[in-house]
N, C-alpha and C positions, 0 to 999 in steps of 0.2 A: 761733718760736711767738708769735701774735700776745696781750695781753691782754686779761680779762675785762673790756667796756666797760659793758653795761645784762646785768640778767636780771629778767622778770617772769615772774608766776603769776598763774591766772587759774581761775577754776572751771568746768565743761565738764560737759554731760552723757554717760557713758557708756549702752551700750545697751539697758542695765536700766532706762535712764531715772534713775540716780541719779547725785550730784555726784564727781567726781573732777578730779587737778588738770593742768593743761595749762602747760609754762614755756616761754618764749623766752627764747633767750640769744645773745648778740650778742657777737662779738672787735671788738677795735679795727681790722682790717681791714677789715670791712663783715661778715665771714661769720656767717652765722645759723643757728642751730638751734631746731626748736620740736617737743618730744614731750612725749605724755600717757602715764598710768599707766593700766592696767585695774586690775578687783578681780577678785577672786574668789567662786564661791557656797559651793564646798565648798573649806573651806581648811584647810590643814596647821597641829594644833596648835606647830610649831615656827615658821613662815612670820614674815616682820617684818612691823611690826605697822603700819595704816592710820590717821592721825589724823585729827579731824575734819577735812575738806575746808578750810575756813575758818582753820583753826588754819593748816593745812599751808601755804596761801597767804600767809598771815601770817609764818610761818616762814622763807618764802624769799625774801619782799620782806623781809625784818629780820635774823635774825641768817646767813642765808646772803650773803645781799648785801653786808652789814657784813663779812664774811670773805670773799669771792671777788672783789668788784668791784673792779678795779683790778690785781688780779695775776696774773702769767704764769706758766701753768703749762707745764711742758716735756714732759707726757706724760699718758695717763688717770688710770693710778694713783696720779700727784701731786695732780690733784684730787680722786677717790674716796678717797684717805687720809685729806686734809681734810677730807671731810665727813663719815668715817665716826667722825671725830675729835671735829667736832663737833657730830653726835648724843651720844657718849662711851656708849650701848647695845650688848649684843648684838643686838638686833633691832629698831634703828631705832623705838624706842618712845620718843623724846624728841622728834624732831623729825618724823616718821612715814614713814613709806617712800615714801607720795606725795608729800613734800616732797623727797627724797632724790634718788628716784631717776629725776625728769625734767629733773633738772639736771643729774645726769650723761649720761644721755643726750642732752640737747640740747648738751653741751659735745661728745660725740663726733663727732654730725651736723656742728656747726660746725664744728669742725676738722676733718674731711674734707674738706668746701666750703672751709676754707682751704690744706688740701694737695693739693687740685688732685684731691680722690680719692672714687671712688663710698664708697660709706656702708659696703659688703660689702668694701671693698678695704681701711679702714682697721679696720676688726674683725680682718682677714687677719692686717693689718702686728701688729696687738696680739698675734693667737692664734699667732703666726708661721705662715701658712697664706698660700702663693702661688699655689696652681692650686685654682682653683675648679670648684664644681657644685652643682649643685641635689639637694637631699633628697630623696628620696621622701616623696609627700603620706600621709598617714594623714586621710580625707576622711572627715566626721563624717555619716553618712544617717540614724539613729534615738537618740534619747536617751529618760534616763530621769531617777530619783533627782531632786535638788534640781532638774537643770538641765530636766525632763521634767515634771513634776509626778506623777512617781513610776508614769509608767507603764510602765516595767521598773524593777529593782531597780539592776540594769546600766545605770551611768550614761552613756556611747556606747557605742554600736555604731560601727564604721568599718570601711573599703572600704580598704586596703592592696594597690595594684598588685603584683601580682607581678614580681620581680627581674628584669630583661633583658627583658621581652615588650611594653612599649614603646620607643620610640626619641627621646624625651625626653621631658621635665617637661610641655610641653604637653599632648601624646598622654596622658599620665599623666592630666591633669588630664579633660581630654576624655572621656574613660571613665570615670571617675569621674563625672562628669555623669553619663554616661550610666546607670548604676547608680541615683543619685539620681531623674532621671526614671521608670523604671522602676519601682520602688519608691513612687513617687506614684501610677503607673500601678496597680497592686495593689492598693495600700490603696485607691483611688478606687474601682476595680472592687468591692471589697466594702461598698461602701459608710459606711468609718471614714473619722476626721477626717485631713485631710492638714495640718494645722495646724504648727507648729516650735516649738521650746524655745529656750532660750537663746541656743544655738549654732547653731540653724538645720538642727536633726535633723528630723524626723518622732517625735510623740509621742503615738500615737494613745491614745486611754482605752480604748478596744474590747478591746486587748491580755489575756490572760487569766495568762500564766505570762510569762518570759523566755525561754523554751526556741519557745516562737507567735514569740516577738521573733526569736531569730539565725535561725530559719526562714526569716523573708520578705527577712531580708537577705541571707539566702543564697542563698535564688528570686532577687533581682533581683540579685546579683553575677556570676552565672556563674561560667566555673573558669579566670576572667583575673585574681581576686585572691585573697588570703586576708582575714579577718576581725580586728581590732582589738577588743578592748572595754577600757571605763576602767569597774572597777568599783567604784571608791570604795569600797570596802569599809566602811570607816570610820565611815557614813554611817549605814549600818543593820548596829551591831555592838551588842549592846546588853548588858552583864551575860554579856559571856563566852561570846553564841552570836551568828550572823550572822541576822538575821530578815526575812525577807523580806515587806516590806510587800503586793508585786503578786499573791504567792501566799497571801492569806489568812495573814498573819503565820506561815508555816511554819519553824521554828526549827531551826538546825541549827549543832552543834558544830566547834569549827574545822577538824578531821577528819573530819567528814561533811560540810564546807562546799569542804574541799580537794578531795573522792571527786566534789562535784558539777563543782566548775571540770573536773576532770580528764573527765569523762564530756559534758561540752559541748566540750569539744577534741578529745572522740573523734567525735561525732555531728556537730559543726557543724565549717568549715575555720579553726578558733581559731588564730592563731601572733600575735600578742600580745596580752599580759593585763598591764591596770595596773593598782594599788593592789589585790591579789586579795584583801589580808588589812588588818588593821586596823594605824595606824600605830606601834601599840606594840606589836605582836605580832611580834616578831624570829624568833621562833622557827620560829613557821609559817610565815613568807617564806625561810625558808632548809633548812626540810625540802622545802617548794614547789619549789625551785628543784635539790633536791636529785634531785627526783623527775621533771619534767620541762625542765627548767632547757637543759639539751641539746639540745633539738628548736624549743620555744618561747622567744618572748623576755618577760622578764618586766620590767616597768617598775618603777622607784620613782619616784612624785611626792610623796604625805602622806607618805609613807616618809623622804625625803630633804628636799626640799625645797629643792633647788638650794642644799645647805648642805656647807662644803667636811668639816666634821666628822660628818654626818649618813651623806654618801658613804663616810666612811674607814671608818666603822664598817659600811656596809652589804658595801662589800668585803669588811673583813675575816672577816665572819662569814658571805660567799657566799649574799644577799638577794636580790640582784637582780643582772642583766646587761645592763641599759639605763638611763637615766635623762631623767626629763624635764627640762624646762630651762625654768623662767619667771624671767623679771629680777626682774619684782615679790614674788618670796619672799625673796630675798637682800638687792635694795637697790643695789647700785652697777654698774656694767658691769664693772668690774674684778674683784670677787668672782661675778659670774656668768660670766665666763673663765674665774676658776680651778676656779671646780665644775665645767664643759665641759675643761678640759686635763686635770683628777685622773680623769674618767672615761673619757679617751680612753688616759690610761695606762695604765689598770688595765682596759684594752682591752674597755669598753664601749658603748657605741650610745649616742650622746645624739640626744633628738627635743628642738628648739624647741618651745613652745607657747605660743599663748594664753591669755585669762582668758574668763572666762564673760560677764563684766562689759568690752566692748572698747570699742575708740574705733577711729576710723578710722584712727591711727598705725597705722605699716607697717615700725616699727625691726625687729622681730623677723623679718623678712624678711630682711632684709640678714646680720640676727645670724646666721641658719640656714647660710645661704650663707659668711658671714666665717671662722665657725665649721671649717666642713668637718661639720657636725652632719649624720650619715646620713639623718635625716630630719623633718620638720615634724608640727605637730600645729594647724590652723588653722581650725576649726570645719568648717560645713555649707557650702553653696555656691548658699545664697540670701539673704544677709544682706551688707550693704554695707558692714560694718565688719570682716567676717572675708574678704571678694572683695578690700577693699584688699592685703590681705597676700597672697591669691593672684597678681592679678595685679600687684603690686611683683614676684612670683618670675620668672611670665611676660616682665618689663620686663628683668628680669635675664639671664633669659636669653637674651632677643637682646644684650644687651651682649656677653656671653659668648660666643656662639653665631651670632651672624646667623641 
């Protein structure tokens, strides 16, 4: 293993248009890495925590550099210890997560490029994972809540190919488009805005319920997929009842909140729901799952948090049977493996995901793939910083594949 020769940080804008930090890092070999951090809009009261841009840059030109530059490390986790070490936080609240954790990931990229190994191959070697594949896409076509400006309550909607009825990731992708056009097609025809959010959903204001929402997504899906929604629950939970802003602030108890998810799984082709419930509400995530847990997949993202103790506890108390996976909630590569390996134990589905807030980095591509992670979560498919990471999968898969 070659040593830490230079590492810079440098400020970047992400797609919100606001500041995040972007690191290079260099072995004495010549090999380089260079990855940026997203944010988030709705985030996990548990999540590590973001410090000022500026601070964060300062932090890795100074006291990261002061500890890494110069020495050889023989594996991830010997550098991710180091720096979890010296933050000396549970949640990267010292040194900030955007300091943290694109040093760790620019040290992975580099050492790939210096073992001779794609990016997904050396994620492999770490997660011990030797036969790879591609995820299933979860393709983002309408949003709402923070990332929508609240024109469903339902913060995505998503197109979820159905299992076996393409013949690869392409194909997958490909119809997926096609859903996404279609769905422009409709809203065009009636004359609402075809405008995007965030993520590069469709988020028309025309909208009257959520229930008008998984309608048209369900018009322009056909019965080649199921439906996806991330409802943030969290978002609009307010004093103990779920409120729905898009329906004239209509209030509704967490068991009259659960009666409603349950009757849009009946009416609409729902197989998975994220964040259904609020992320301190244990309880209702795990009568949830009690109740339809069997047929649907249920996610934990606010819930969990890509945190290895957040999981132990959502197992144990049978919350959820999936898990999203964002590097920027944890903090180092090596701590978002082991949130990915505890849930693959405890024989759940982890979905990779983006941030609301992206950058044209493409690690989480690779991640998905290294992982063996059943499936991706990678925005809309008109935005140039969430098409990176699709087609990084595409690129992968001819390596793969021919």
């Amino acid at each position: 293993m070659s040593a830490i020769a230079s590492i810079d940080a440098r400020e970047i804008l992400d797609s919100k248009g606001d500041l995040t930090v972007e690191v290079e890092l260099k072995l004495a070999d010549g090999s380089a890495g260079v990855d940026s951090v997203p944010s988030g809009a709705s985030v996990g009261k548990a999540e590590a925590i973001t410090q000022n841009t500026q601070q964060a840059v300062e932090n890795v030109r100074s006291e990261i550099c002061k500890n890494l530059l110069g020495k050889e490390f023989w594996d991830q986790r010997e550098l991710d210890d180091l720096l979890i070490k010296l933050d000396g936080t549970e949640n990267k609240s010292r040194l900030g997560v955007n300091a943290v954790l694109p040093v760790s990931m620019a040290f992975a990229r580099a050492t790939a490029v210096s073992l001779k190994l794609k990016l997904y191959q050396y994620i492999g070697k770490l997660a011990d994972i030797s036969e790879f594949k591609l995820p299933r896409p979860t393709v983002l076509v309408m949003e709402g809540g923070r990332h929508g400006n609240w024109a469903t309550d339902i913060q995505e909607l998503m197109v979820i190919p159905v299992s076996g009825v393409f013949d690869s990731f392409a194909r997958e992708l490909e119809a997926c488009l096609g859903v996404f056009r279609t769905l422009e097609k409709i809203l065009s025809e009636k004359g609402w805005s075809t405008g995007v959010g965030f993520e590069g959903g469709y988020c028309p204001a025309e909208l009257v319920s959520n229930d008008e929402a998984l309608a048209l997504v369900t018009q322009a899906a056909g019965n080649q997929f199921v439906l996806g929604i991330d409802v943030a629950a969290s978002e609009f939970f307010k004093s103990g009842k779920y409120v729905l802003k898009s329906e004239n602030n209509r209030s509704l108890s967490p068991a009259a909140w659960a009666d409603e998810l349950v009757k849009w799984s009946q009416e609409f082709p729902i197989w998975s729901i994220e964040d259904p419930f609020d992320q301190e509400e244990w309880n209702s995530w795990s009568d949830f799952v009690k109740k339809v847990g069997g047929k649907q997949q249920i996610v934990g993202d606010d819930l969990v948090v890509t945190n290895v103790e957040r999981i132990k506890k959502a197992v144990s108390v049978s919350a959820i049977n999936a898990v999203l996976i964002k590097l920027n909630q944890i903090g180092t590569v090596t701590e978002t493996l082991e949130a990915v390996k505890l849930a693959h134990q405890a024989e759940m589905k982890t979905i990779v995901s983006h941030r609301a807030g992206e950058t044209n980095d493409d690690f989480v591509a690779d991640f998905a793939v290294g992982t063996g992670s059943q499936m991706c979560k990678f925005g809309g498919l008109d935005r140039g910083e969430r098409l990176a990471k699709y087609n990084r999968l595409l690129g992968i898969e001819g390596e793969l594949f021919g």
